[in-house]
ZAMIPA-677849 format. One record per residue: x, y, z of N, C-alpha, C in turn; residue number from 1. Coordinates in steps of 0.05 Angstrom, whole numbers, plus 5000, padded with zeros to 4 digits. Each point is the difference from the previous one (the first is absolute). Last residue first. Layout:
REM residues N
<node <X,Y,Z>,<X,Y,Z>,<X,Y,Z>,NUM>
...
END
This chain:
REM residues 328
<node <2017,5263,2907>,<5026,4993,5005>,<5002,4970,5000>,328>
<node <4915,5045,4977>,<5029,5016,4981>,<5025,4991,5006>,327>
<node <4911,4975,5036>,<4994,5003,4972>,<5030,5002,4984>,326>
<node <4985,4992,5097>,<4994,4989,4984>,<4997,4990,4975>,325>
<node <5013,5084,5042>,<5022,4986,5005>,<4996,4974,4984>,324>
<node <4927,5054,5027>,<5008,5003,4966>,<5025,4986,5001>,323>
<node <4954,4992,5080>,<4983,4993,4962>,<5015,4996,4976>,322>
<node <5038,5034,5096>,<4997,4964,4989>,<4986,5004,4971>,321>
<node <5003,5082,5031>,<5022,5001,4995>,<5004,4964,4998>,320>
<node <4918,5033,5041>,<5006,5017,4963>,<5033,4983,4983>,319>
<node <4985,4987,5096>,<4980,4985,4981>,<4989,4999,4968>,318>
<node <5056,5064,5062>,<5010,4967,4999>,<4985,4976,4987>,317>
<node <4953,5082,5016>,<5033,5005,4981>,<5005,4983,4997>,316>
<node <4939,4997,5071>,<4979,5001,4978>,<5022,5011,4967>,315>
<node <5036,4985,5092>,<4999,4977,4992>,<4982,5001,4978>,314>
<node <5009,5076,5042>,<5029,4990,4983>,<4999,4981,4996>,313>
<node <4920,5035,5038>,<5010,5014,4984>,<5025,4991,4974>,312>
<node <4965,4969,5086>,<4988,4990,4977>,<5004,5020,4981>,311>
<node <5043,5021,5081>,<5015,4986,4992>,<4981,4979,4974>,310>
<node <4996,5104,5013>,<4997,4978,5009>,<5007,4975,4993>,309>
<node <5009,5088,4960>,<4997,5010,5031>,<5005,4967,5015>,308>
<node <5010,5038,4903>,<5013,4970,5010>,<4998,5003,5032>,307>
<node <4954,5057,4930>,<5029,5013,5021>,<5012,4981,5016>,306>
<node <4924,4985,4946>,<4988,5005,5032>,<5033,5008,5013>,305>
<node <4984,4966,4908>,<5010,4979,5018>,<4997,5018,5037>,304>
<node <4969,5037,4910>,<4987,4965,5000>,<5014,4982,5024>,303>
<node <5034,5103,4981>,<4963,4999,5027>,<5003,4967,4994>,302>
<node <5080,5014,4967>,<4996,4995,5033>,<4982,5002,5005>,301>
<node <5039,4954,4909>,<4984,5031,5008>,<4992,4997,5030>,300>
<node <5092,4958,4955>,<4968,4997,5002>,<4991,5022,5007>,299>
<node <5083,4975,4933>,<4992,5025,5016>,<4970,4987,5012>,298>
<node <5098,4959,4963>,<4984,5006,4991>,<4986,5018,5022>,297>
<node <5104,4949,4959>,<4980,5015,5020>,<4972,5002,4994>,296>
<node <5108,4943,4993>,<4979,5013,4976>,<4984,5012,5025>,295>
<node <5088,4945,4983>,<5001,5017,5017>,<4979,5017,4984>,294>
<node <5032,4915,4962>,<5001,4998,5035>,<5007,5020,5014>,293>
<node <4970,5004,4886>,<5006,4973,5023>,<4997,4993,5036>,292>
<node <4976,5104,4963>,<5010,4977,4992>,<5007,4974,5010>,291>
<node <4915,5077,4991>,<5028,4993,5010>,<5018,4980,4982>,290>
<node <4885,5039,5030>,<5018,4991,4980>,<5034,5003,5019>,289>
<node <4885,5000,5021>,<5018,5020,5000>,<5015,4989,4972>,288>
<node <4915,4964,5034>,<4995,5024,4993>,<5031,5010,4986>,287>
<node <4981,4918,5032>,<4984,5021,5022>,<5005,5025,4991>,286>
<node <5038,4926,4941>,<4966,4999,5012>,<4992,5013,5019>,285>
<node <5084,5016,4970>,<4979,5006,4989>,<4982,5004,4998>,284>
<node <5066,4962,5053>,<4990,5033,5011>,<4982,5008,4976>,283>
<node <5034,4901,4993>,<4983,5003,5022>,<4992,5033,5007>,282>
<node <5055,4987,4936>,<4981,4984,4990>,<4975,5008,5022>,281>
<node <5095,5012,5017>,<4980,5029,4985>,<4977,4984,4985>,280>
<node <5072,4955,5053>,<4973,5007,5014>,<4984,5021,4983>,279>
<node <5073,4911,4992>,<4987,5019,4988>,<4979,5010,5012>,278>
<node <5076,4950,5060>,<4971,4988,4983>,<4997,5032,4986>,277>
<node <5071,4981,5059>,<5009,4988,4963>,<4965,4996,4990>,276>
<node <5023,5061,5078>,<5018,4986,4997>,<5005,4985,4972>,275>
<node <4934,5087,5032>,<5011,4970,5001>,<5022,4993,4993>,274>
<node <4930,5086,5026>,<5018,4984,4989>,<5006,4974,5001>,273>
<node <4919,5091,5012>,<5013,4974,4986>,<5035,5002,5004>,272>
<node <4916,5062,5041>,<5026,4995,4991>,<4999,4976,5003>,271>
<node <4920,5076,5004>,<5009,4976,5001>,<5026,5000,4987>,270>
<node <4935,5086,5038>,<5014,4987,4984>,<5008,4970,5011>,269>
<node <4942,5060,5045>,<4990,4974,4981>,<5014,4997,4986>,268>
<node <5015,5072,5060>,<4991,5006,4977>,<4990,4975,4984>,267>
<node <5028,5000,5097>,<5000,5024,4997>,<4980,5004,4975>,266>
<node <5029,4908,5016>,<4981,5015,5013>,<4992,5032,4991>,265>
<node <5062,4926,4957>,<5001,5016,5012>,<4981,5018,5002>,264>
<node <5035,4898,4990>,<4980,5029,4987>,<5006,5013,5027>,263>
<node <5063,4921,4946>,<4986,5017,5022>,<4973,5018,4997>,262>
<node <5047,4904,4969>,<4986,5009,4990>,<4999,5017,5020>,261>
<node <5066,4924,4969>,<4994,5010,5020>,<4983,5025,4988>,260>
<node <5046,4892,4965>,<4981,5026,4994>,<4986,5016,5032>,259>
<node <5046,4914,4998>,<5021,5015,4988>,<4990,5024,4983>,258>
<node <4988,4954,5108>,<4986,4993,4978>,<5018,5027,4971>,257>
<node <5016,4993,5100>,<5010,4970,4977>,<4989,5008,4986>,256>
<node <4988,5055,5059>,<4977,4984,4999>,<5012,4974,4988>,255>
<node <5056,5081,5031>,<4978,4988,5024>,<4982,4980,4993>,254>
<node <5051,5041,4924>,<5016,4986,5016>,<4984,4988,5033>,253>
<node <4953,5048,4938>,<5009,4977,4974>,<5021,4987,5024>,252>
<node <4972,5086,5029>,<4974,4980,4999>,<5012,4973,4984>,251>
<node <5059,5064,5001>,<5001,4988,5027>,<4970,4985,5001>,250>
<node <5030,5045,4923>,<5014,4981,5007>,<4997,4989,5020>,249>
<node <4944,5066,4971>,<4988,4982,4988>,<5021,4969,5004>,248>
<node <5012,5084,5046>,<4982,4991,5013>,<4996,4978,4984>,247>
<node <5062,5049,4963>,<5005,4983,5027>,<4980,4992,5009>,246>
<node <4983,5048,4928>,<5021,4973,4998>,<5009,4990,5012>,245>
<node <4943,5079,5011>,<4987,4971,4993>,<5018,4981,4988>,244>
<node <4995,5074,5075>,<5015,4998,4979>,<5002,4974,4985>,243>
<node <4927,5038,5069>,<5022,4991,5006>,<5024,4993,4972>,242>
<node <4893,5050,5033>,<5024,5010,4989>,<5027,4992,5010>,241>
<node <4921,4943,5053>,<4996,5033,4973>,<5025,5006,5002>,240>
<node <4958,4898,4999>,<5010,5017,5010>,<5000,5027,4994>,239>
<node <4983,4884,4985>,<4991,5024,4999>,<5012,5027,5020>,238>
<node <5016,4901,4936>,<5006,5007,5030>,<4990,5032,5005>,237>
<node <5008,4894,4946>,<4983,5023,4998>,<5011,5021,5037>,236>
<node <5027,4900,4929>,<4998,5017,5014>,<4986,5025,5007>,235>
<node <5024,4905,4935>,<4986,5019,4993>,<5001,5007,5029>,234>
<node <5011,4913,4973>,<5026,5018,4983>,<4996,5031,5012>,233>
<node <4955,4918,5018>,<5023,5003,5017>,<5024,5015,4985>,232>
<node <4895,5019,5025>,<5006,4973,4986>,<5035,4996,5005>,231>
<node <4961,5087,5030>,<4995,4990,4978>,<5010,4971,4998>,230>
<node <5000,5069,5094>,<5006,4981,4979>,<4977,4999,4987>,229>
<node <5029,5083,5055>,<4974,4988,5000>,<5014,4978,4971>,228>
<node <5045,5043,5098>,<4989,4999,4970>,<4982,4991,4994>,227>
<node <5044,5044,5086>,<4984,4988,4991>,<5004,5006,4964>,226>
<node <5064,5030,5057>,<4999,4982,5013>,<4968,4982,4997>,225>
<node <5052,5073,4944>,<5004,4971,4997>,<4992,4967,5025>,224>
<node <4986,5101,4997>,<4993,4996,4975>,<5005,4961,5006>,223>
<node <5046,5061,5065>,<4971,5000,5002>,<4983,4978,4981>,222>
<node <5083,5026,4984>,<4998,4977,5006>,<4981,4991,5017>,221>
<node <5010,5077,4943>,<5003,4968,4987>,<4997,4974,5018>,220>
<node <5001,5085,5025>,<4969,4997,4988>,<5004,4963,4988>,219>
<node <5081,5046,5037>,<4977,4996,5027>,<4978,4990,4986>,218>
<node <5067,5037,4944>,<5011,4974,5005>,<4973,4996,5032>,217>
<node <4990,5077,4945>,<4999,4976,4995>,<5011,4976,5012>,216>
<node <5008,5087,5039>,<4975,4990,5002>,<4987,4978,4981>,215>
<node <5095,5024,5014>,<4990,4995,5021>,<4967,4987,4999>,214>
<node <5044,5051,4921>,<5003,4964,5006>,<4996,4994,5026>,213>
<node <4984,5088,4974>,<4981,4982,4993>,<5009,4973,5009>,212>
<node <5056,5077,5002>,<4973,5003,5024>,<4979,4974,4987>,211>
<node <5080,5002,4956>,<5011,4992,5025>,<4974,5011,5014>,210>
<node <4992,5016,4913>,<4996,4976,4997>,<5017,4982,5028>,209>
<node <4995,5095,4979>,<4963,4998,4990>,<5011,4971,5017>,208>
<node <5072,5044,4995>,<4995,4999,5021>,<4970,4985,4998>,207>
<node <5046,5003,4919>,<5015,4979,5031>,<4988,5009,5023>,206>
<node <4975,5055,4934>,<4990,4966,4993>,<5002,4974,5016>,205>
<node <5029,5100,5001>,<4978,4994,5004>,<4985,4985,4998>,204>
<node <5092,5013,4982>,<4998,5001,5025>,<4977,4986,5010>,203>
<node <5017,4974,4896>,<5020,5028,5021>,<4988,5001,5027>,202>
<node <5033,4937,4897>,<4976,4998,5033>,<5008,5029,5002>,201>
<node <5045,4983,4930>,<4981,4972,4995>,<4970,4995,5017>,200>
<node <5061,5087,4954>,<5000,4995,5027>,<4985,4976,4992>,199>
<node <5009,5072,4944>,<5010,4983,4989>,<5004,4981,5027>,198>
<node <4942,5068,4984>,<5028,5023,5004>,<5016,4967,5010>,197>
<node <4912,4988,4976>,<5011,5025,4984>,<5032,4999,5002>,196>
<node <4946,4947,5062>,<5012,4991,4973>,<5023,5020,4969>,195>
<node <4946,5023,5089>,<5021,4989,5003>,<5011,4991,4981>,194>
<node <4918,5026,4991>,<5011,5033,4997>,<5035,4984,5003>,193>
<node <4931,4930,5003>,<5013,5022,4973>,<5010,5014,5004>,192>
<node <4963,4978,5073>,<5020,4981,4994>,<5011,5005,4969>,191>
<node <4931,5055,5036>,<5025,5010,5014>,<5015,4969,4994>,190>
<node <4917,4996,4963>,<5025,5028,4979>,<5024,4997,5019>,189>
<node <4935,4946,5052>,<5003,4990,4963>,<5034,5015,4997>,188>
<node <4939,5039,5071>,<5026,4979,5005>,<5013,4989,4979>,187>
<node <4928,5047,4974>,<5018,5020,5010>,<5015,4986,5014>,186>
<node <4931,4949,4981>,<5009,5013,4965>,<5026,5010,5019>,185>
<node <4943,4979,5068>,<5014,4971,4983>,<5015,5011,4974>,184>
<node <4942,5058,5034>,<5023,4996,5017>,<5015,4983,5002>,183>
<node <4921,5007,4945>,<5020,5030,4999>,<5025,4997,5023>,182>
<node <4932,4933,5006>,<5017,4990,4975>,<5017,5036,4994>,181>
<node <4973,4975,5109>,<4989,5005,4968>,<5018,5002,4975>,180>
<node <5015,4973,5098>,<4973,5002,4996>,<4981,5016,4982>,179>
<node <5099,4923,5013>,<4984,5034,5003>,<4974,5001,4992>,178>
<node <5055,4921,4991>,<4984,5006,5019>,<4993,5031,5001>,177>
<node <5071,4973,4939>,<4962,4993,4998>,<4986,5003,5017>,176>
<node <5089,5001,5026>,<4991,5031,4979>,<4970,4994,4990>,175>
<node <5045,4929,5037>,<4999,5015,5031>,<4987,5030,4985>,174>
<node <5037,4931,4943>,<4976,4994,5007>,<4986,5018,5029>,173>
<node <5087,5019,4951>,<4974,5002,4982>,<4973,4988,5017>,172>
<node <5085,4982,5042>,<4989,5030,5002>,<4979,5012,4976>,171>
<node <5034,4915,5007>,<4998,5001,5029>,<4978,5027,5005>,170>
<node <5052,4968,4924>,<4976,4981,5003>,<4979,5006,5018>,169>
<node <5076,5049,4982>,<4985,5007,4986>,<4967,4982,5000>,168>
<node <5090,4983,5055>,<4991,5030,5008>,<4975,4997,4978>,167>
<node <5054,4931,4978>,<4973,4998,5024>,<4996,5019,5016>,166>
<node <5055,5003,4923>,<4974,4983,4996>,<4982,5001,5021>,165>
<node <5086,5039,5013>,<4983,5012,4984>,<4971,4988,5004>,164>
<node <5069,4949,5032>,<4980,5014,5014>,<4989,5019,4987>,163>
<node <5043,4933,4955>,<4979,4997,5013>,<4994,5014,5020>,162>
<node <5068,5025,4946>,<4974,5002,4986>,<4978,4980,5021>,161>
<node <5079,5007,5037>,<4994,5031,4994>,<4976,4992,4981>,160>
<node <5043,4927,5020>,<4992,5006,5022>,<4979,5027,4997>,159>
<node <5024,4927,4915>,<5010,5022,5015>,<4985,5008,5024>,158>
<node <4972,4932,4946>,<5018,4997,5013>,<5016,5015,5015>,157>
<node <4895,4997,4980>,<5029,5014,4987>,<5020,4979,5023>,156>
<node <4893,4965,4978>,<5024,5009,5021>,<5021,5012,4989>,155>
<node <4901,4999,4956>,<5029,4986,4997>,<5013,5014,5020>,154>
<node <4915,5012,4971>,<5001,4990,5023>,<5018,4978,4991>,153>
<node <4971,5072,4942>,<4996,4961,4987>,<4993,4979,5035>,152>
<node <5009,5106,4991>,<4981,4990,4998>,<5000,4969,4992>,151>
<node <5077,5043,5041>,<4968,4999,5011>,<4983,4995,4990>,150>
<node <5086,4998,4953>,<4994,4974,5016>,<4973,5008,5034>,149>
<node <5012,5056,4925>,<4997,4975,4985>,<4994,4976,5025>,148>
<node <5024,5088,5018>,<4974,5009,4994>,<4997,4960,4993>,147>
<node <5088,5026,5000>,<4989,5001,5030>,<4963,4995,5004>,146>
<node <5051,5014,4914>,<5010,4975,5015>,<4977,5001,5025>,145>
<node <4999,5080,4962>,<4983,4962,4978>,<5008,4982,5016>,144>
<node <5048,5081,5025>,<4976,5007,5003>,<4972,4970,4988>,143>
<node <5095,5007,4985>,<5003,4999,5025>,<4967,4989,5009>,142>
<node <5019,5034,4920>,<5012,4975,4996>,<4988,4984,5026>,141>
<node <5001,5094,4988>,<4976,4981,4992>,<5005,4968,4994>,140>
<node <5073,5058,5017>,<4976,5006,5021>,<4977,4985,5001>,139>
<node <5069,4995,4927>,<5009,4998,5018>,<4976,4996,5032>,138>
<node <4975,5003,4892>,<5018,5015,5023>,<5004,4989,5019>,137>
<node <4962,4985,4888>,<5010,4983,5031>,<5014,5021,5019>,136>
<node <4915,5038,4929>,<5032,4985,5001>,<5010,4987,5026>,135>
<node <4899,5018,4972>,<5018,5009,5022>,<5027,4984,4985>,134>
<node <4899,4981,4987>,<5003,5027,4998>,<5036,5019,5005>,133>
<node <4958,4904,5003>,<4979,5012,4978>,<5026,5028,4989>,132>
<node <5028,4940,5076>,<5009,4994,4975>,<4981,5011,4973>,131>
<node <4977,5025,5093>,<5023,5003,4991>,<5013,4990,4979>,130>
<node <4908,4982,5027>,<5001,5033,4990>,<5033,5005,4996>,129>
<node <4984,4914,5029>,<4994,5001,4977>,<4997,5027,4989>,128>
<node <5026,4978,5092>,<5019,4987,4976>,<4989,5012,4961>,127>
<node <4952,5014,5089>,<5014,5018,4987>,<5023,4997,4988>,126>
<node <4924,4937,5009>,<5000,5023,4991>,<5016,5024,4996>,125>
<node <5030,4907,5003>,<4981,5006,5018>,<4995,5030,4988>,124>
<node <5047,4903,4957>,<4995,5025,5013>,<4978,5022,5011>,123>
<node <5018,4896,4974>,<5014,5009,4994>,<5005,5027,5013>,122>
<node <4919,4952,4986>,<5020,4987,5018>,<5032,5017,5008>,121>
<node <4894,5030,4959>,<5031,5000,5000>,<5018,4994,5024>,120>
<node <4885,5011,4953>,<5024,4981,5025>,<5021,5000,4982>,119>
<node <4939,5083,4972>,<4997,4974,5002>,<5025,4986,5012>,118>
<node <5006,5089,4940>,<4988,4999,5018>,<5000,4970,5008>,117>
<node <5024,5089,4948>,<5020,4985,5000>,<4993,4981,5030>,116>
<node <4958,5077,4923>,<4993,4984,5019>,<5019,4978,5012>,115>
<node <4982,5107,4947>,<5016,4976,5014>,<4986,4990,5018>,114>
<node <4958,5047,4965>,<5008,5013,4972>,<5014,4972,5008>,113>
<node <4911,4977,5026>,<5026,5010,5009>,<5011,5011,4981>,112>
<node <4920,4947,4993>,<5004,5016,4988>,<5025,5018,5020>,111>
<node <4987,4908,5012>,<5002,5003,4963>,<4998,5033,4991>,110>
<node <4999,4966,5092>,<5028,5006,4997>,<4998,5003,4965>,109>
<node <4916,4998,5049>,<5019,5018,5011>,<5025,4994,4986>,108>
<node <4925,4940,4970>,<4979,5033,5006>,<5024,5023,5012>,107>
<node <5030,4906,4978>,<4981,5006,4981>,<5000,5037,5006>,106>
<node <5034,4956,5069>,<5019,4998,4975>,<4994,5011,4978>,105>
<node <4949,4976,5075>,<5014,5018,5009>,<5022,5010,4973>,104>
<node <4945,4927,4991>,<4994,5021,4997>,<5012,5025,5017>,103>
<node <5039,4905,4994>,<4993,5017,4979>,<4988,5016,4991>,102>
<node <5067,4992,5093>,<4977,4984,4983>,<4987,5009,4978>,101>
<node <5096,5017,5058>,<4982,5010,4985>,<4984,4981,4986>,100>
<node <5079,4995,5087>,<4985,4993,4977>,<4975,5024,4995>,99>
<node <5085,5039,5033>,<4976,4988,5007>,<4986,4986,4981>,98>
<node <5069,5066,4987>,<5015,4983,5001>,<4984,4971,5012>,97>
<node <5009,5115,4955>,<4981,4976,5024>,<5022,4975,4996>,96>
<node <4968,5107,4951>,<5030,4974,5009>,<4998,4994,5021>,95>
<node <4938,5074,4926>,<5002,4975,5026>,<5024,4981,4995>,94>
<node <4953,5108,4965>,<5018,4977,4988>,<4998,4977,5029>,93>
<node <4924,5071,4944>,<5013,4995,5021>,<5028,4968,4997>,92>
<node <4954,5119,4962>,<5007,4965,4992>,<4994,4983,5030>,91>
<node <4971,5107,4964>,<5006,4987,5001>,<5013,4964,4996>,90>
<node <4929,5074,4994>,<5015,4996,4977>,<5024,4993,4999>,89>
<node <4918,5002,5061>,<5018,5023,5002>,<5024,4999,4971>,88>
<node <4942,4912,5014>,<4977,5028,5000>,<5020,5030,5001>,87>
<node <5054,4920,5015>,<4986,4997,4963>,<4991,5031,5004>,86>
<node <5003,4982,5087>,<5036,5001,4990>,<4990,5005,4963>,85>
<node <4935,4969,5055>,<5002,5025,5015>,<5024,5019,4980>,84>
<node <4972,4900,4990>,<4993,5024,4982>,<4996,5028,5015>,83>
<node <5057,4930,5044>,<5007,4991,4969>,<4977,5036,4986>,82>
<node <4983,4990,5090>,<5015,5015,4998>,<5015,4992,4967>,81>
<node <4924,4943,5016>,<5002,5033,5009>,<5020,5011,4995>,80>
<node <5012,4921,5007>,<4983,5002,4971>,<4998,5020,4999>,79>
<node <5029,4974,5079>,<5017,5009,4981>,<5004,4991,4980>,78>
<node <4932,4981,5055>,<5009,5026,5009>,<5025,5009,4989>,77>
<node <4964,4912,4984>,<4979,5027,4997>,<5006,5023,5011>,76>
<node <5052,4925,5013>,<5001,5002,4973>,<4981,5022,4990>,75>
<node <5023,4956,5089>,<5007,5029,4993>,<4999,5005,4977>,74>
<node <4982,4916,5032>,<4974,5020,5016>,<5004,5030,4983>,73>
<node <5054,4922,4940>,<4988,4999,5034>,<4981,5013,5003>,72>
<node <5088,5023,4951>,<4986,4979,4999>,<4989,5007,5023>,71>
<node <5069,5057,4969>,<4966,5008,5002>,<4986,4974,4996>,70>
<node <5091,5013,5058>,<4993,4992,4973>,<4972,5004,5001>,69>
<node <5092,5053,5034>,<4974,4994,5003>,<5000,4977,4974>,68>
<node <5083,5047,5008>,<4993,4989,5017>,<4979,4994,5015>,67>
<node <5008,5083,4937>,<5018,4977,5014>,<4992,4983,5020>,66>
<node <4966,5085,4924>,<4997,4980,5014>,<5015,4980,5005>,65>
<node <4979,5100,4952>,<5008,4981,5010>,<5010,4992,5015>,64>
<node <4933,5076,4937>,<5011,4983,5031>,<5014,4971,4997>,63>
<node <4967,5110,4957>,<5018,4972,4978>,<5006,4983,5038>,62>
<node <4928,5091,4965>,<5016,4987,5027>,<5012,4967,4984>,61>
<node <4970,5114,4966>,<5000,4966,4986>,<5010,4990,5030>,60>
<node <4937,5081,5039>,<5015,4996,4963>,<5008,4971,5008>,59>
<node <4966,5026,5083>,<5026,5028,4997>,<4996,4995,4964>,58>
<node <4948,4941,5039>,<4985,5020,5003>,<5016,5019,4993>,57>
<node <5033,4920,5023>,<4986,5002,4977>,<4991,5022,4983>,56>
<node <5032,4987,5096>,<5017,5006,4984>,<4994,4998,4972>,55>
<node <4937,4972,5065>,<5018,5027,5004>,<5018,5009,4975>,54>
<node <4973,4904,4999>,<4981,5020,4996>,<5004,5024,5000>,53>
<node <5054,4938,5042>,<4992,5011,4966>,<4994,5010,4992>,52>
<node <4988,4988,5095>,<5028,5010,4988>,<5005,5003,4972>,51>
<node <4924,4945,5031>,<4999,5029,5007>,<5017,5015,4989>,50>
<node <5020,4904,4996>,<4981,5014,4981>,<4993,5027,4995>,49>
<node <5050,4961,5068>,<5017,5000,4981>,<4977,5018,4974>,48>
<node <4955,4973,5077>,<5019,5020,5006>,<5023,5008,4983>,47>
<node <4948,4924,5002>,<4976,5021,4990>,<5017,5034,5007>,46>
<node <5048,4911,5003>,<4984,5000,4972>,<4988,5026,5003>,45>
<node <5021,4969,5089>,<5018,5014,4984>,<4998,5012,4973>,44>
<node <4934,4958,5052>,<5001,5030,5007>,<5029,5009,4977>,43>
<node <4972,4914,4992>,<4985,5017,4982>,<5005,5023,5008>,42>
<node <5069,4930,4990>,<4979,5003,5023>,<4983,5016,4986>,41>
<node <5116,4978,4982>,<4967,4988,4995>,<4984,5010,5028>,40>
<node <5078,5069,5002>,<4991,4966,5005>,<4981,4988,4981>,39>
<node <5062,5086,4991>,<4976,4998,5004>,<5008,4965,5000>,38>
<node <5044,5112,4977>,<5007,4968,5004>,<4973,4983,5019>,37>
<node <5037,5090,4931>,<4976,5000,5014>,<5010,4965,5008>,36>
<node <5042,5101,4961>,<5010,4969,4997>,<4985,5002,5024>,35>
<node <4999,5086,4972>,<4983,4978,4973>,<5003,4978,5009>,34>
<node <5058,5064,5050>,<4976,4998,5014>,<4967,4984,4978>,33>
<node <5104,5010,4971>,<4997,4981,5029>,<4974,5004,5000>,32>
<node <5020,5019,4906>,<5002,5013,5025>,<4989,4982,5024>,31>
<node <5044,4960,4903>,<4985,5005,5018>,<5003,5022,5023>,30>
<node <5051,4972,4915>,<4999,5015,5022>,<4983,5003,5012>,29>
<node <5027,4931,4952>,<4975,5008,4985>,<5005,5026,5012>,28>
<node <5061,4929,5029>,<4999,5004,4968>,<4982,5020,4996>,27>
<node <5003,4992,5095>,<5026,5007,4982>,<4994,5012,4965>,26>
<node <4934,4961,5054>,<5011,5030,5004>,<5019,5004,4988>,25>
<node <4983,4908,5001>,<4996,5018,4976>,<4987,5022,5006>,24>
<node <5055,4951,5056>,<5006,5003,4982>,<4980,5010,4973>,23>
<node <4972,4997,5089>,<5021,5023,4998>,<5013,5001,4979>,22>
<node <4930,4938,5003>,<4985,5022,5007>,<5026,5028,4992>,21>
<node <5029,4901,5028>,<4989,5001,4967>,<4991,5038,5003>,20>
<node <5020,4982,5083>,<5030,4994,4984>,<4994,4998,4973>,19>
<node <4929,4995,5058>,<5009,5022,5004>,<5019,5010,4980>,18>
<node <4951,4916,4994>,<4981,5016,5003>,<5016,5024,4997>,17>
<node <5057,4930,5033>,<4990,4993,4978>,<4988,5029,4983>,16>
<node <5015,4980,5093>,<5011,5018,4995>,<4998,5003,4966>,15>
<node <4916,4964,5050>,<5022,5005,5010>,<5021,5013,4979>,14>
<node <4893,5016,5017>,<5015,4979,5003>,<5028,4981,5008>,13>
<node <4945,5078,4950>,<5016,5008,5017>,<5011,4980,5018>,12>
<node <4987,5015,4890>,<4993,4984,5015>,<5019,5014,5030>,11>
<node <4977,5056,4919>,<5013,4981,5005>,<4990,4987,5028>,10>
<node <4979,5090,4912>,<4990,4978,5021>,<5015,4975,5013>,9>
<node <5017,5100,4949>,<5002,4983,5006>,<4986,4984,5013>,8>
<node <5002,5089,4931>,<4991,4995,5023>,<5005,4960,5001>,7>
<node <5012,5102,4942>,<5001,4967,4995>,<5004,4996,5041>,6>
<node <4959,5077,4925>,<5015,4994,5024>,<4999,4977,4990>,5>
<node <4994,5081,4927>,<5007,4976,5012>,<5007,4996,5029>,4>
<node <4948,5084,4940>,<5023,4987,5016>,<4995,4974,5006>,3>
<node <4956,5027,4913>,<4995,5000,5025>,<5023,4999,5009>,2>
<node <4984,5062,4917>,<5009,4973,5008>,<4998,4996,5030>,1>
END
């Protein structure tokens, strides 16, 4: 009989990604060093992939998945890992919370053992591995709450959960920047490792997210002293690695306008939000996905020349009217 691993994938993103990931360490016992966290992109995709693979190779590998959706660019690469997982005699299970289109649906969540997937207003991924898997506790109670109102981008009333919130907002995005997904993983675990031992935050998060806010709050407003308008709903503001709900608020607040759009240089990711206009329509068409008024997608930097120049970002902005057009 083969040994069994079971191996995790979750979104690294924000706390969402982490906080689902640890809960089903929990349920499944995952070993920390199986739990793999990853952006849309292709390096990521191709690095998550790798990591499979490896471990494939040990006998049965059973993987699951949080807080991703395989709509989109990424649907081919975790088609892959879907028959990486089959091929070892294995499974794979997924809990999302991202719209799901109908072949992403078809070809990945029909053959899941579990699939508990697609737009949920309601709860966020690690809401949903908690009521799958978990009696009501106390901790985790704590732990949803707090997770809930970061990812919906709901203000707590409480003081203490909003600074949680904004240590994690702060300090997950200062952890991406590292200069490799093995090193992005291993910041990952060490916020799990916190979790473990029943803690909401711990030192290394608050400090991740007091050396960074200096250097966000300067980019932003770097960021904001040129935009690039859309018609009079629509914003654009370019920059590298600034914490895309603020940046996406302060572009939406510098412009009036009630849809703010960042990119971020570094990697070509793009950030959506808005105010009351539906934007995952609009991250579709460029590829990505999301929800209502907080969605994303990924451009590719050789087609945009590493946004070196300023025809560069107006050759986005131009991307980004077309399809606007179409969707908002």
């Amino acid at each position: 009989m083969k040994t069994e691993t079971i191996a995790i994938i979750s979104h690294s993103g924000d706390i969402d990604g982490i906080a689902s990931a640890f809960l089903l360490k929990e349920a499944f016992k995952v070993q920390l060093k199986n739990i793999f966290f990853v952006n849309y992109g292709e390096e990521d995709l191709a690095y998550v992939e790798k990591e499979i693979r490896k471990l494939a190779k040990k006998g049965k590998l059973s993987i699951l998945i949080s807080d991703l959706s395989a709509d989109g660019k990424s649907m081919e690469t975790f088609s892959k890992i879907l028959e990486i997982a089959n091929g070892s005699g294995g499974n794979l299970s997924w809990f999302d919370h991202h719209p799901w289109g109908v072949d992403a649906i078809r070809k990945i969540a029909s053959r899941c053992k579990i699939a508990i997937v697609g737009e949920n207003s309601k709860f966020c991924a690690t809401e949903i591995v908690y009521r799958k898997f978990f009696k009501k506790d106390a901790f985790l109670d704590m732990l949803a709450e707090m997770v809930h109102y970061s990812d919906f981008n709901i203000r707590p009333d409480d003081e203490g959960t909003r600074k949680i919130v904004g240590y994690y907002a702060l300090g997950i995005t200062y952890y991406n920047t590292a200069s490799s997904r093995s090193v992005v993983d291993s910041k990952m675990r060490s916020i799990i490792a916190t979790l473990e031992k029943k803690r909401l935050y711990g030192k290394k998060i608050a400090d991740a997210a007091r050396t960074f806010e200096r250097v966000n709050s300067d980019r932003i407003k770097r960021m904001s002293r040129k935009l690039y308008l859309i018609g009079s709903e629509l914003a654009v503001g370019f920059s590298t690695d600034i914490q895309s709900t603020q940046a996406c608020a302060s572009i939406i607040e510098a412009s009036g306008r009630d849809v703010g759009v960042y990119i971020n240089i570094r990697n070509g990711k793009g950030h959506i939000r808005s105010i009351k206009s539906n934007t995952s329509m609009l991250a579709r068409s460029l590829g990505g996905n999301g929800h209502p008024h907080a969605s994303g997608f990924k451009l590719d930097l050789k087609e945009y020349n590493n946004f070196r120049s300023e025809s560069d970002k107006k050759r986005v902005v131009e991307l980004i009217t077309e399809k606007s057009r179409k969707v908002l």
